[in-house]
C-alpha positions as CSV (number, residue, x, y, z in Angstrom):
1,X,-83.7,209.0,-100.8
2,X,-81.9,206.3,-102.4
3,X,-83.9,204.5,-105.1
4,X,-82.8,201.1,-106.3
5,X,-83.4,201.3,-110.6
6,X,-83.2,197.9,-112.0
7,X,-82.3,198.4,-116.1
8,X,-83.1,197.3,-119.1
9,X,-80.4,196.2,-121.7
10,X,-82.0,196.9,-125.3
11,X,-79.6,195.8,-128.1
12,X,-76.2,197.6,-127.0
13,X,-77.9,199.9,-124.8
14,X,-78.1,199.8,-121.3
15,X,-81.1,201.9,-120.4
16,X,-82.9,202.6,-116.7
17,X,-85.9,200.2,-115.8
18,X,-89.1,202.1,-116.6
19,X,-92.3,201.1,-114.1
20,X,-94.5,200.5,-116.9
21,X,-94.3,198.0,-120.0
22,X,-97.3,198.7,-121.8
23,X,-98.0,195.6,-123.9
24,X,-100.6,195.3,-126.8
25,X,-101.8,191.7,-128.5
26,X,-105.1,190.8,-131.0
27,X,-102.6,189.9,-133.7
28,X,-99.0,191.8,-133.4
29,X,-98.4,192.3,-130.0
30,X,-96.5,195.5,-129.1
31,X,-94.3,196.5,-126.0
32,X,-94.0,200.2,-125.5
33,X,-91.3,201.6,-123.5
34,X,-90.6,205.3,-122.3
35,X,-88.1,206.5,-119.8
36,X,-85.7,208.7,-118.7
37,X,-81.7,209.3,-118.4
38,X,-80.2,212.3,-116.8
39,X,-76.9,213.8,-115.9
40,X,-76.1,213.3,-112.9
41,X,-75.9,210.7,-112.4
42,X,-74.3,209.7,-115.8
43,X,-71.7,211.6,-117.4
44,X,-72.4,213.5,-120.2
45,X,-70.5,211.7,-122.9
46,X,-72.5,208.5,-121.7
47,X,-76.3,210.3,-121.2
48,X,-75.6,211.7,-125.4
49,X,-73.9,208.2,-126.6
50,X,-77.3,206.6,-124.7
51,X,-79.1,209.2,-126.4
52,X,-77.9,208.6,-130.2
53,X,-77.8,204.8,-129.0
54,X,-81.7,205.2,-129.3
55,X,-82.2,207.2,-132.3
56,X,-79.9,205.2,-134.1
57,X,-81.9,201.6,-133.8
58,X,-82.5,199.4,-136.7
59,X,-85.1,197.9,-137.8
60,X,-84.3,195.1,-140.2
61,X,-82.7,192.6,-137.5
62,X,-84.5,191.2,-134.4
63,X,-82.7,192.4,-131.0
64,X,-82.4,190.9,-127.7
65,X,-84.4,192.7,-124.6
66,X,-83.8,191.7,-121.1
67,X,-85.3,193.4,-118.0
68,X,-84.0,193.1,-114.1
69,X,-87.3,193.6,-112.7
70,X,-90.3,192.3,-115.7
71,X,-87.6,189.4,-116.7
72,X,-90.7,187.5,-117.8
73,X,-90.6,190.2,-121.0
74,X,-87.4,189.3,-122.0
75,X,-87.6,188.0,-125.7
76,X,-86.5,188.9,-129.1
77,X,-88.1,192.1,-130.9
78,X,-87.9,194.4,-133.6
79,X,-88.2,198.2,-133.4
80,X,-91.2,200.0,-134.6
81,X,-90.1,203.3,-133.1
82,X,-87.9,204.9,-131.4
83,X,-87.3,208.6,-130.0
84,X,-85.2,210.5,-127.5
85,X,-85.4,214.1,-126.6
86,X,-82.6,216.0,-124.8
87,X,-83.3,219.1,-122.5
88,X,-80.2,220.7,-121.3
89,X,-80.5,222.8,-118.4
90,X,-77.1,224.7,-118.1
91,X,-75.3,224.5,-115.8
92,X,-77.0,222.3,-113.6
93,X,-78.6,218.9,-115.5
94,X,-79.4,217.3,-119.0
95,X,-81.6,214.6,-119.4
96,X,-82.7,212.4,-122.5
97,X,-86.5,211.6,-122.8
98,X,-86.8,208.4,-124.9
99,X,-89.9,206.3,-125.9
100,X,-89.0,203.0,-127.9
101,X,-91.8,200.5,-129.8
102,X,-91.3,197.5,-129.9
103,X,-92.6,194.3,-131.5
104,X,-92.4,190.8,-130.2
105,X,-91.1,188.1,-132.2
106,X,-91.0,185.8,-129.3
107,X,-89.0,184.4,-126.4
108,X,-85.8,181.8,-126.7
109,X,-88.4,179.1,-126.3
110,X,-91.1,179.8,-129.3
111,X,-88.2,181.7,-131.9
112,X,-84.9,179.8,-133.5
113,X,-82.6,182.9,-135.0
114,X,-81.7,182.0,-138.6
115,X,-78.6,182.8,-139.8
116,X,-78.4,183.5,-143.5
117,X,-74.8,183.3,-145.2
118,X,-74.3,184.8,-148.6
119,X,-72.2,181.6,-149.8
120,X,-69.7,184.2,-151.6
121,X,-66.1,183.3,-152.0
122,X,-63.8,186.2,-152.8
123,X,-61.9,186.5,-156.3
124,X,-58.5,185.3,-155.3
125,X,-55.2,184.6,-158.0
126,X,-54.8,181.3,-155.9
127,X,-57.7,179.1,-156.9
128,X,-58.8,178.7,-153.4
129,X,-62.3,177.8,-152.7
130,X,-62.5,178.9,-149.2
131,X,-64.1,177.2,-145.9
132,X,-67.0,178.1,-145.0
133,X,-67.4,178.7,-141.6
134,X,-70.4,180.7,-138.6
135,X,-69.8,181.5,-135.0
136,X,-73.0,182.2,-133.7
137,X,-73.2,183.7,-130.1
138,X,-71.6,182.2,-127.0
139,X,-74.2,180.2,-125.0
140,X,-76.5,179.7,-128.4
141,X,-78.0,175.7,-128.5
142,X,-79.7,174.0,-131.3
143,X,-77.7,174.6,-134.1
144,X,-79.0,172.5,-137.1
145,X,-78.0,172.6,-140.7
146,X,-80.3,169.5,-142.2
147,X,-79.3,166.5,-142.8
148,X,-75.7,167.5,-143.1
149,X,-73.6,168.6,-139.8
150,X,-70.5,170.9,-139.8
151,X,-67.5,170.2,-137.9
152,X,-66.8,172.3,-134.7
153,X,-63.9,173.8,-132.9
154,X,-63.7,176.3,-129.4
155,X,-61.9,179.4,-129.5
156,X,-61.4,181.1,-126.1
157,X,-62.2,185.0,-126.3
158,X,-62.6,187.6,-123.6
159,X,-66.7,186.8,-123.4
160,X,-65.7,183.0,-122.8
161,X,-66.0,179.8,-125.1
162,X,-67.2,180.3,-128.8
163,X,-68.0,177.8,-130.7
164,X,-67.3,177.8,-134.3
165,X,-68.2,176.0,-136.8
166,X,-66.3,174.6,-140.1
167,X,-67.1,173.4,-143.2
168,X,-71.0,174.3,-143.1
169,X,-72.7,172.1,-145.7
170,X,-73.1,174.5,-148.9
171,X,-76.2,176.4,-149.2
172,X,-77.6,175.7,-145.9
173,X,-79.6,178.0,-143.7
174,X,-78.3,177.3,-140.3
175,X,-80.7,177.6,-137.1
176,X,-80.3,177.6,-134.0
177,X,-81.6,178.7,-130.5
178,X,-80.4,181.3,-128.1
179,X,-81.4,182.9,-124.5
180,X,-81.5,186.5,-124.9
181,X,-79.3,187.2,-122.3
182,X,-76.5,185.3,-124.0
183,X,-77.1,187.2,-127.5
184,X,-74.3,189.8,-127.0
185,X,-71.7,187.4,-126.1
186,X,-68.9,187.1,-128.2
187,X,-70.3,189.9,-130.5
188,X,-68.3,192.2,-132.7
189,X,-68.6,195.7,-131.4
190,X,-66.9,199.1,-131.7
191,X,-66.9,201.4,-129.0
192,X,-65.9,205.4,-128.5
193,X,-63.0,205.5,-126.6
194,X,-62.6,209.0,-125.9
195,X,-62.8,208.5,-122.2
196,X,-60.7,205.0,-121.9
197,X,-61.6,204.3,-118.7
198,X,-65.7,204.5,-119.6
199,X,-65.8,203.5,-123.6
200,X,-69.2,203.8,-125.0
201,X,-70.6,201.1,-127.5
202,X,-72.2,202.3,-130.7
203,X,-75.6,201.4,-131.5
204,X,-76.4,201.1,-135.6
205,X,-74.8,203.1,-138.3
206,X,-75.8,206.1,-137.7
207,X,-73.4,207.2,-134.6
208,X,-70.1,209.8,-135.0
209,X,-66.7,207.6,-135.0
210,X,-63.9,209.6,-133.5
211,X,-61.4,209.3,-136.1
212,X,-58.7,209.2,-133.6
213,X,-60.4,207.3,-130.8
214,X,-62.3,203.9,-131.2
215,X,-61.9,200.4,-130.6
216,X,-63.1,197.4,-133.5
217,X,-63.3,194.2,-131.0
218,X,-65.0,190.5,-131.0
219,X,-63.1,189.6,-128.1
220,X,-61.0,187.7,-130.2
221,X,-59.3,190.4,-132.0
222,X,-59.4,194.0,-130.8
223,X,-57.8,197.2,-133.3
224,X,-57.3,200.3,-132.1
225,X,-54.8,203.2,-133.7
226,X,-51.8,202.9,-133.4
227,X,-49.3,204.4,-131.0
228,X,-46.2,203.8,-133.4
229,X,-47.6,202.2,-136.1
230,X,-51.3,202.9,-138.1
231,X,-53.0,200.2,-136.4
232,X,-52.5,198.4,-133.6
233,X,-53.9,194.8,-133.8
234,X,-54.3,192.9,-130.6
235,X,-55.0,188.8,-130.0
236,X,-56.5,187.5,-126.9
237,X,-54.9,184.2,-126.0
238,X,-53.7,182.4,-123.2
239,X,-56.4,184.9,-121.0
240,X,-54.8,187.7,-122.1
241,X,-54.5,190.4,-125.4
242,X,-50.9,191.0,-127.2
243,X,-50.5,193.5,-129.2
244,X,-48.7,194.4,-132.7
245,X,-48.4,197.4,-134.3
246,X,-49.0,197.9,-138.3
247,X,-47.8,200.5,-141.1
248,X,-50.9,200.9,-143.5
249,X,-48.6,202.6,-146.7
250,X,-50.2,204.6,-149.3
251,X,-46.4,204.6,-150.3
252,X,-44.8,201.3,-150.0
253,X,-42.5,201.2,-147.3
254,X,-42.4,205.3,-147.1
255,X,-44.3,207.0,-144.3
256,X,-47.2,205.3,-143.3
257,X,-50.6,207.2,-141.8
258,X,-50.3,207.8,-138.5
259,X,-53.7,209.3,-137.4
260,X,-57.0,209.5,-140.0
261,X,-59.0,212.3,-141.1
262,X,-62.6,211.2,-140.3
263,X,-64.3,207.6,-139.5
264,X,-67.8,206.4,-140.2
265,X,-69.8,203.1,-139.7
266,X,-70.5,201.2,-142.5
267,X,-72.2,198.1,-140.7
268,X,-72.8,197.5,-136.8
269,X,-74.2,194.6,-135.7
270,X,-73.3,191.9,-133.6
271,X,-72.3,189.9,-136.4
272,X,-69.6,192.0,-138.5
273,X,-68.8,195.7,-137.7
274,X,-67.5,197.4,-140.9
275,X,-65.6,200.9,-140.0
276,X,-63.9,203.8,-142.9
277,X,-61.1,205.4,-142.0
278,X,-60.4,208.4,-144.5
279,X,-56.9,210.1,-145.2
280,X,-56.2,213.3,-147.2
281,X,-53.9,212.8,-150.0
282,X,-52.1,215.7,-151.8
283,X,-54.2,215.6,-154.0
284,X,-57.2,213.1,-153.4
285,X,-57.6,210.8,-150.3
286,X,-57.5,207.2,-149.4
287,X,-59.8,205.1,-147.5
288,X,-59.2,201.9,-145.2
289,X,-62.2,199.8,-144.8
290,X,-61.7,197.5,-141.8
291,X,-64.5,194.5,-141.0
292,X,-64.3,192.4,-137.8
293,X,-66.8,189.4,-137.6
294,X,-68.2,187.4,-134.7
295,X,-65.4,184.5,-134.0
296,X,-63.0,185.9,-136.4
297,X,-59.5,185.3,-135.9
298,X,-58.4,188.3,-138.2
299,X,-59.6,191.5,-138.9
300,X,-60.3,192.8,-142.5
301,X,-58.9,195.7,-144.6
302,X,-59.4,196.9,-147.9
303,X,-57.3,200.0,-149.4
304,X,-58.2,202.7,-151.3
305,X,-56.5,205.6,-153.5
306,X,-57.9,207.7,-156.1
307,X,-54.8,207.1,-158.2
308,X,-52.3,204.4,-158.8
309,X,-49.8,203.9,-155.6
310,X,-47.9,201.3,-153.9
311,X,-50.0,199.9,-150.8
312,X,-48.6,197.9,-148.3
313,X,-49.8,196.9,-144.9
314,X,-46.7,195.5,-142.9
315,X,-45.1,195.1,-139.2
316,X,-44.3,198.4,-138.0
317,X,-41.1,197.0,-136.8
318,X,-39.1,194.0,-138.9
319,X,-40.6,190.7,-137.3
320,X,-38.5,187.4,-138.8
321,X,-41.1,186.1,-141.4
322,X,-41.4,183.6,-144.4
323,X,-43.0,184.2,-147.6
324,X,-45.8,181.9,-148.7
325,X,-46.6,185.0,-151.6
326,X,-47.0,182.4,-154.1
327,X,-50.2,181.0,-151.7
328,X,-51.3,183.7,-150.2
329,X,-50.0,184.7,-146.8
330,X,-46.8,185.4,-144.9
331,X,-46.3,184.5,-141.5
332,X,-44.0,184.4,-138.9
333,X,-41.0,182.1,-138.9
334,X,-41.0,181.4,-135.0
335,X,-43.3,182.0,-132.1
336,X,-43.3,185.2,-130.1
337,X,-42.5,185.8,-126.7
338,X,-46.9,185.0,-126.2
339,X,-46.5,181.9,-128.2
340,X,-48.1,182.6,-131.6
341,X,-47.3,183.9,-134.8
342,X,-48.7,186.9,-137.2
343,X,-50.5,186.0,-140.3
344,X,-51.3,188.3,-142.9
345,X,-52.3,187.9,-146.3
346,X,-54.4,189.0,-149.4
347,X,-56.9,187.0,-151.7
348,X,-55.4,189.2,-154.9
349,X,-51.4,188.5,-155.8
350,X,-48.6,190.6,-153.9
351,X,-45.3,190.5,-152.8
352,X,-44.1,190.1,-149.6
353,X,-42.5,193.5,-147.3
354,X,-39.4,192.4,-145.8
355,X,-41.0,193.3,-142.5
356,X,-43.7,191.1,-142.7
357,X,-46.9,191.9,-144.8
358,X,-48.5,192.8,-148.2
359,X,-47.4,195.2,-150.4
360,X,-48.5,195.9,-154.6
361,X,-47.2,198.1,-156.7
362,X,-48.8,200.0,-159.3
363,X,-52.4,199.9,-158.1
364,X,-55.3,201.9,-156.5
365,X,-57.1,198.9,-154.0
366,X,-55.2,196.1,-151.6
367,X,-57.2,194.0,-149.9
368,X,-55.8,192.1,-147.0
369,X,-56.3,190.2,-143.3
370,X,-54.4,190.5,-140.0
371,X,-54.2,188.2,-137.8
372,X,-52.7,185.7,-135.3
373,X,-51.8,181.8,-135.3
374,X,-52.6,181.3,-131.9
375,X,-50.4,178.3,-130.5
376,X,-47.6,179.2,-133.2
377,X,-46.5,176.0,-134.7
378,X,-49.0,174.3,-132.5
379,X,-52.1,176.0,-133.4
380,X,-54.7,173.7,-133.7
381,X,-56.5,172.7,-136.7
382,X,-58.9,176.1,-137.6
383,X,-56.2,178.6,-136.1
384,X,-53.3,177.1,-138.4
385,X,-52.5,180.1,-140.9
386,X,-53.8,178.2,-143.9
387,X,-57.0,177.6,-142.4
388,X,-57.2,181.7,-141.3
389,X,-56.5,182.5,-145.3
390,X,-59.5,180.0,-145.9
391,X,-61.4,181.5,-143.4
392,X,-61.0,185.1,-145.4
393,X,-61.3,183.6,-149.1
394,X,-64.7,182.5,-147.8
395,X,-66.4,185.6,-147.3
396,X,-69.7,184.4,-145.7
397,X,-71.8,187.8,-144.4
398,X,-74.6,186.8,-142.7
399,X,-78.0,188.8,-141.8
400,X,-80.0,187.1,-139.1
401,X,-83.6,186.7,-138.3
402,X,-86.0,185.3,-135.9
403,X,-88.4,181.9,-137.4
404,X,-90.9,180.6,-135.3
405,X,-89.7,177.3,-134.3
């Protein structure tokens, strides 16, 4: 008998509608859930990543919950509890047993989300102040910042049409309003990609990174390991992704890592996802931090060695470029074959690798961005190089929360 499931997207995790929603109220009202997943029908790399999905839940930010069936209990929650049990009966089935606790914050018409940015500008040797900048979701409404309003622009990622805003007024709170089933749109993410053709999102930071097989995305910008190079850093523009390949150097322009040691989640949310790489050294190790936020046009890196080296991240292969060392960035002198230009750059002085990129001498941290000027020489105002180096002196991490409204 063929039974048609309707499902129940919690967070990241798509999970199999349950018959009952057992709800409590008198003062905090609850929403229990329990269910069960099984292989078959899923495959076993997707029944265990739904499986630590669930056990791996936070509790700090409020999530989105939508049902197909009970849609009138979609809202925003937090987590009180969470479990999952696996039974593995060789050879013939495994199943994951989960119960999840919920509490309601609200639905899209009696919560705003409330977006908190730190206000922090990085230390940079170019007496830039930064822009500060927030993309909330795709589909969000509302937004309000007091009596002050930002300026806006619309970058096109996979999900669809982000809004961004620019210059948000100094020390405000923004707020703004957003259906639960839009939440997830335009998120940053990072998904197991050991079976390509059926990648598996990660839920919270307590999930196992393949060190060889992931994929850091916000539709926007998507970074993968390399094939030829240590990292290979894709733009989506003009409806599709372009990729480049980059040399992360714990040896200036000598070899550069080609495949990593171990990786681990540092942050995971659908604001900014934070990922580190590790590398065995002879002796010691080095680490590459890379953070991808919500509407960015660039991803993140920051470089470490337990000793003094020359680090460089640069074009794996020599891309015509001009120096602006002096201010921060190099980019590309023309437009590729797709139209833009690479921009890379650091908040901390460097020189310029003939290839294109960042490389210091003498030290044991680089920080630096990768990204794209999409449009080339016609990038509009917000995609410009300049305004992506401003974009990364401000670093503006944001924690979110749900206010009554």
């Amino acid at each position: 008998m063929a039974y048609d499931w309707g499902s129940i997207q919690l967070s990241r995790t798509l999970l199999r509608e349950v018959f009952a929603a057992a709800e409590k109220g008198a003062g905090s009202r609850g929403l229990d859930l329990s269910g069960q997943e099984s292989m078959p029908p899923l495959t076993r790399l997707q029944l265990v990543g739904a499986h630590d999905n669930i056990n791996a839940l936070e509790t700090q930010s409020p999530i989105p919950v939508t049902f197909t069936d009970k849609p009138e209990r979609n809202g925003y929650y937090q987590v009180a509890s969470c479990q999952s049990t696996i039974t593995e009966y060789r050879g013939e089935a495994l199943t994951a047993d989960w119960q999840i606790g919920l509490d309601r914050l609200g639905t899209a018409g009696e919560v705003d989300l409330q977006s908190r940015l730190t206000g922090v500008v990085r230390l940079n040797d170019f007496g830039l102040p930064g822009e500060r900048w927030h993309a909330p979701p795709i589909g969000h409404y509302g937004y309000y910042t007091g009596s002050s309003n930002p300026t806006t622009m619309t970058r096109t990622t996979a999900d669809g049409a982000m809004t961004v805003y620019r210059s948000v007024p100094a020390d405000a709170v923004p707020r703004w309003g957003c259906a639960p089933t839009d939440y997830l749109k335009g998120r940053a993410r990072i998904t197991d990609t050991t079976t390509p053709a059926a990648p598996i999102e990660l839920e919270g930071i307590e999930r196992a990174v393949p060190a060889g097989a992931w994929a850091l995305s916000n539709g926007l910008v998507n970074v993968t390991p390399g094939a030829s190079g240590t990292l290979d850093v894709q733009a989506y523009t003009g409806g599709a992704w372009h990729s480049k390949e980059w040399n992360i150097s714990v040896a200036g322009s000598g070899a550069s890592i080609t495949s990593w040691d171990s990786a681990s989640l540092l942050r995971n949310d659908p604001e900014q996802v934070i990922v580190r790489l590790t590398k065995s050294q002879s002796p010691g190790r080095a680490t590459l931090d890379l953070s991808l936020r919500r509407g960015s046009r660039f991803v993140e890196g920051y470089l470490q060695t337990g000793t003094s080296a020359t680090l460089a991240a640069y074009r794996s292969t020599l891309e015509t470029n001009t120096s602006f060392a002096a201010s921060g960035y190099v980019t590309a002198t023309g437009n590729d074959g797709d139209g833009n230009r690479f921009a890379v750059g650091s908040a901390r002085s460097f020189t310029a690798h003939t290839n294109g990129g960042v490389i210091k001498s003498s030290t044991t941290t680089l920080d630096f961005w990768i990204g794209v000027a999409a449009g080339g020489g016609s990038a509009v105002s917000g995609d410009a190089a300049t305004d992506l180096r401003g974009q990364y002196i401000a670093c503006l991490p944001e924690s979110t929360y749900a206010v009554r409204r």
